[in-house]
N, C-alpha and C positions, 0 to 999 in steps of 0.2 A: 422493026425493032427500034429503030434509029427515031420513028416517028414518035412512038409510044413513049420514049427517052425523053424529047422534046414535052410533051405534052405533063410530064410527071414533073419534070423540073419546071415549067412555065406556071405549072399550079402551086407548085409548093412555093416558088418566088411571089406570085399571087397571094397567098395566103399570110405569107411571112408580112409585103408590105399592108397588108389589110390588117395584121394585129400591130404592126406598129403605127398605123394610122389610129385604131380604136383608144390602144394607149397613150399616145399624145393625144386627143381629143379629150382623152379620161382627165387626165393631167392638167390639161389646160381648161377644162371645164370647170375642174374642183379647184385650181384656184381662183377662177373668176367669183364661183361662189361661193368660197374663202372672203374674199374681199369683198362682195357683196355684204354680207354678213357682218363683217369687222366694219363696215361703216356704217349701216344702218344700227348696229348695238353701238357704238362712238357718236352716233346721232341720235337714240333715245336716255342715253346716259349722259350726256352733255344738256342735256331737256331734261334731265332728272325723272325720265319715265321709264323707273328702273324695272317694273314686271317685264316691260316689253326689250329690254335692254339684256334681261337674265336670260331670257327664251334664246334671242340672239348667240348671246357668250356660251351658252349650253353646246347649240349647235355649231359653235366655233372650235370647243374643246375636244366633241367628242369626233371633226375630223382630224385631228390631233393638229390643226394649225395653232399652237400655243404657243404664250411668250408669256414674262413677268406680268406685263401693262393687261392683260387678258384675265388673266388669273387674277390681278389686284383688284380691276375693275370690277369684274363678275362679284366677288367678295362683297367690294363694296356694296353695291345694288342689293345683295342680301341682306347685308348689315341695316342695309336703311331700310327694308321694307320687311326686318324685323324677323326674318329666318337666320337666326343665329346658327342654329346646330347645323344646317345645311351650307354655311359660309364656314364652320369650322369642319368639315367634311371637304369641302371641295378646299380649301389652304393648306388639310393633312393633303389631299393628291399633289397641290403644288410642293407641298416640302418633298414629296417622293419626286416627281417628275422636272424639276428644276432647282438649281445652288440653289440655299438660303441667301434669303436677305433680310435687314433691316427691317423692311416696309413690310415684308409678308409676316414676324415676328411678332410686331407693332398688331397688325389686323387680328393675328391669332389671338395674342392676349385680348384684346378689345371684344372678339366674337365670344370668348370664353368667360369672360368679366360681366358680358351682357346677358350671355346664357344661364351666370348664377344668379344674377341678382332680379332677373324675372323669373327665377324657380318658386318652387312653395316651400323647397327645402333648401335654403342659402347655405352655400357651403364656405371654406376658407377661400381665399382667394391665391393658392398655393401653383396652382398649375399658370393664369396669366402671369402672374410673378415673375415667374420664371422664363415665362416668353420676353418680358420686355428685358430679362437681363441678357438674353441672348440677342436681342436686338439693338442693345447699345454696347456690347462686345462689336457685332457687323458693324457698328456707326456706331462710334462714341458722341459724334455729332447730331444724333436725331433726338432733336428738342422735344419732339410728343413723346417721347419715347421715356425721357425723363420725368417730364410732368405726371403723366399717368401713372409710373410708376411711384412718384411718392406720394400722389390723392390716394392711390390705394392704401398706403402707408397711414395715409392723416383720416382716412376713412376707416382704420382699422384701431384707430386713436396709440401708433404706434410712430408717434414724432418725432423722436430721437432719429429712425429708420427713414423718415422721408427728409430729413434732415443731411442727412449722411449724401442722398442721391441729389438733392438740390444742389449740395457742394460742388459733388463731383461734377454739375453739370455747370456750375458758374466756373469753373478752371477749362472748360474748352473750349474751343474757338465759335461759339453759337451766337449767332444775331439776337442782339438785346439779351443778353447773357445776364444782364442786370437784374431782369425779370424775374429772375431764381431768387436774388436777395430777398426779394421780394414777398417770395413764396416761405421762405425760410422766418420772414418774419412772421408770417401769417400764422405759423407753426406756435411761434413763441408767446402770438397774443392769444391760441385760443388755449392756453396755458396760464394766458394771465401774468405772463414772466413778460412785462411791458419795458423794462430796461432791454433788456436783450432784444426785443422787438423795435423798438426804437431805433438801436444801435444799426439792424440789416435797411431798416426802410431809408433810412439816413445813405448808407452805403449806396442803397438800390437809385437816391438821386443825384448822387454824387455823380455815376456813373449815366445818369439818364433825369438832365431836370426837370423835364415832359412827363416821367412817369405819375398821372394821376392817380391809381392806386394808393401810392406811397402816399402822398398830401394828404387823400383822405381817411386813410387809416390813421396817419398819425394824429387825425384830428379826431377818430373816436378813443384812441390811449389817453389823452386830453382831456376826453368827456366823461371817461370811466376815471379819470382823478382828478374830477369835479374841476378842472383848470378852463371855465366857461371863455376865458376871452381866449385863450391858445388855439382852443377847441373851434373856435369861431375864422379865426386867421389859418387854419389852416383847410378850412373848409373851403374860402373865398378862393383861396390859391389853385385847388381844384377846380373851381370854378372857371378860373381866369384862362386854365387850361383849356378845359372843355366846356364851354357855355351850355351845349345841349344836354346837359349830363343832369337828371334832376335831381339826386340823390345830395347832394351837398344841399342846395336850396331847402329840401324838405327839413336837415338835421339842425340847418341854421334855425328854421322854425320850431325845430322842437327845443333847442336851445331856450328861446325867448320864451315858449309854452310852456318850459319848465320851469321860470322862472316868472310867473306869471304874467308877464308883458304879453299880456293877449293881442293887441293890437300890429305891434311889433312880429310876432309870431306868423300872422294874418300874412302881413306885407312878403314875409317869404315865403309860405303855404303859397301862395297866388303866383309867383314868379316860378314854383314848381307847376302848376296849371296852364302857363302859357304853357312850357313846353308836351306838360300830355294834359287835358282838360278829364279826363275821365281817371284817371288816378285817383280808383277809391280811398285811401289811405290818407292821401293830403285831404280830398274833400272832407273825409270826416272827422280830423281834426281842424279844419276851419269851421266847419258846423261846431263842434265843442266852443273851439274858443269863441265864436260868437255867442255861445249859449251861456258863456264865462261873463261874458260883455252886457249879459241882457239883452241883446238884441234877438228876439227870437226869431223871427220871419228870416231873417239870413241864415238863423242855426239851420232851420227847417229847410229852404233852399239848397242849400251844400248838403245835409244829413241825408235829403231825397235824393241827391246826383251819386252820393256814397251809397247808398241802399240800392239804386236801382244798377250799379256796377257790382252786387254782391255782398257789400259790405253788412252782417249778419247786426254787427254793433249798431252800426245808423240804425237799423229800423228797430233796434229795441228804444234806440235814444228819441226816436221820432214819435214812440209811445207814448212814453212819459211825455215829452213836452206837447202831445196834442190830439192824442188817442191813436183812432186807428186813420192815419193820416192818406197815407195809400188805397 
């Protein structure tokens, strides 16, 4: 009996430490590849090779080793490879399975905003809305968060409305906070209310004398009331900021083009070409204004470099001046 005693307990001790060996082994296995998993998706998602990055975070959520960074990233990778409804699917499980935040608010509206506006049936844009207002209650300081919401606003041609959130967002403590002035004037030029717009871009340099935008916006207010040398000086000033920037270059040209200083015109058309040579747009007003100048071999030159980048105009213009040239 005493034997039999011995042998029943020696097996059940036996057995007991054999499942807590399986157990730890269990445990320690599935976080090995837990972690295997969470770097290899952190290493095709930092490579922006986000199908193989999704496969990854799939497998990571559904052992339920989840965190915020997990769930955001996952989203992400969806977002960028254009499965909206399935990034707002998996953002509702993180609002159930982890607090809210900011960041996931932010994504929700954004997945939702992308999911209308690639429908066939565009709807209001009622539900993101309302996400980013919930995401700058969590953070009053997330700057996308603001912006978005008032492009919705100015996208919905409801300025007053994106007006209101640009404010609130130049009172808080956000890096280049200036920027919203900015945006606020944007509001009031596509309004045509140019005093007022004036008034924030002025503000937006007070605060920031680098900000390029502002210079060169104030320099099409200028151009839209016909104030050509204002319009000119505030163009350079952009310039002086960002040299590589071609957009001033070109407008100084159209300045002179409108004025019919073709030659004049050329010289900044050309200084837009150094920086991108294939800019249809510039090409095919140097082709014009050559064509202004009577030089035709040059029109035809520039009018073929605009044509063969797309440009529909050059090749009707390359008609007329020579038939079918191409």
């Amino acid at each position: 009996m005493f034997i039999k005693r011995n042998f029943i307990f020696s097996m059940l001790i036996t057995v007991i430490f054999i499942t807590l060996c399986a157990v730890y082994y269990k445990q320690q296995n599935q976080k090995y590849t837990a972690d295997g998993f969470i770097h290899k998706a952190t290493h095709y998602f930092k490579n922006e090779e986000y199908i193989k990055a999704i496969r990854y975070y799939r497998k990571i959520i559904s052992m339920g080793e989840t965190d915020e960074k997990t769930y955001i990233n996952a989203a992400t990778a969806l977002i960028r490879t254009g499965y909206y409804e399935k990034a707002v699917e998996l953002l509702q499980q993180m609002e159930k399975d982890l607090p809210p935040s900011s960041e996931m608010y932010y994504l929700l509206a954004y997945s939702h905003y992308l999911k209308i506006i690639n429908s066939v049936n565009k709807k209001d844009f009622i539900v993101p809305i309302e996400y980013l207002k919930k995401s700058i209650e969590l953070d009053p300081r997330n700057k996308l968060s603001y912006k978005f919401l008032g492009s919705i606003y100015e996208r919905k041609r409801q300025f007053e409305y994106a007006r209101q959130w640009y404010k609130k967002a130049s009172l808080e403590d956000i890096d280049n906070s200036c920027e919203f002035y900015g945006f606020i004037a944007n509001t009031y030029f596509k309004q045509r209310r140019f005093e007022e717009a004036m008034n924030y871009y002025e503000k937006a340099l007070k605060e920031n004398k680098n900000y390029i935008s502002a210079y060169y916006n104030i320099a099409e207010i200028y151009k839209e009331e016909s104030n050509f040398e204002k319009s000119e000086e505030y163009y350079k000033k952009a310039i002086e900021i960002s040299p590589d920037y071609i957009y001033p270059y070109y407008q100084i040209g159209n300045l002179y083009f409108e004025n019919n200083e073709f030659t004049t015109a050329i010289e900044w058309y050309k200084k837009a070409l150094n920086i991108e040579p294939n800019e249809e747009t510039v090409n095919f007003y140097i082709g014009i204004a050559y064509k202004q100048l009577n030089e035709k071999e040059k029109a035809i030159e520039y009018l073929q470099k605009a044509a063969y980048c797309g440009n529909d105009d050059a090749l009707r213009e390359l008609k007329e001046l020579s038939g079918n040239v191409l």
